[in-house]
N, C-alpha and C positions, 0 to 999 in steps of 0.2 A: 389587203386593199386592192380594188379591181387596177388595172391600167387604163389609164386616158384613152379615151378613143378619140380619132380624128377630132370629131364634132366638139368633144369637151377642148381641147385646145386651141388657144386662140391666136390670133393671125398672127398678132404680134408677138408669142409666142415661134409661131413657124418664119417670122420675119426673123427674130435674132437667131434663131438655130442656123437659117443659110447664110446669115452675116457672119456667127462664128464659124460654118464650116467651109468658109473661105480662107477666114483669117489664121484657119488652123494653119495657114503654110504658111513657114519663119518667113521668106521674103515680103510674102505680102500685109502680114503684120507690121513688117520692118518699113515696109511703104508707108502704110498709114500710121504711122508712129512718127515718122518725116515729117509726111502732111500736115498732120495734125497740130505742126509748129507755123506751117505757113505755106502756101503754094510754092512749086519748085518745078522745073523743066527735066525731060528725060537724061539729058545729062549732068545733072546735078544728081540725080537720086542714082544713076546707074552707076556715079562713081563714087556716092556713100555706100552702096551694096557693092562694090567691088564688082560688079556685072559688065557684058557688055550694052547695050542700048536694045539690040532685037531683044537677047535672052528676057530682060526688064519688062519690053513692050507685053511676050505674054500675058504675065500677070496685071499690068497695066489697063491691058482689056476685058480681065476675068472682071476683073474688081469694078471697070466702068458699067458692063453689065447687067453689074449687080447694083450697080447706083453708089457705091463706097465713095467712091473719086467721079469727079469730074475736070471735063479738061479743055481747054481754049489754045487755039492756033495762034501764035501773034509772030507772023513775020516766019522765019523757019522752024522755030522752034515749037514745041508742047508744053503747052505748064499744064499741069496739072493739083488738082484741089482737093483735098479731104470734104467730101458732104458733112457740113455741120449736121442735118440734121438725122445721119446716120450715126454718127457722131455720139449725138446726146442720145439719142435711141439706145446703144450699145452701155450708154452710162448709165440712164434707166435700169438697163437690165443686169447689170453689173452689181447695181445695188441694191436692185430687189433680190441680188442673190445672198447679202449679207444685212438683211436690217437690223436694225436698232444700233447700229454702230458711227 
């Protein structure tokens, strides 16, 4: 069977591939695996990860980037939010990798 060229593959295809090849790093799975319970400020999650708060912010910003999270200033702090609709995107494709189940 030939391989996929560019052209046959489609966006959203190349859209979960950079989604997982984010999430391929344990922290930042471990982020949105937080998230995904509820919005949370930089030091709530940096001291579920045992991190400091810079170390955290890297990935904090890979992930906003990429649109994963989003995040609101209120007062000193960062919350930050899992993109629901990154979210269901990644579940999408989760389960078209397993049908009929």
């Amino acid at each position: 069977m030939p391989r996929p060229t560019r052209a046959h593959i489609s966006s959203n295809a190349r859209d979960w591939a950079e989604d997982f090849a984010l999430l391929g790093n344990p922290v930042r799975l471990e982020v949105l695996l937080l998230l995904a319970n509820g919005p949370k400020n930089t030091g709530v999650l940096a001291k579920a990860l045992g991190m400091s708060v810079p170390a955290l912010a890297h990935h904090l910003v890979r992930m906003q980037l990429r649109g994963l999270v989003t995040s609101k200033r209120l007062g000193r702090e960062v919350v930050y939010r899992a993109n629901p609709l990154v979210l269901k995107g990644l579940e999408v494709a989760l389960r078209r990798l397993r049908p009929n189940r």
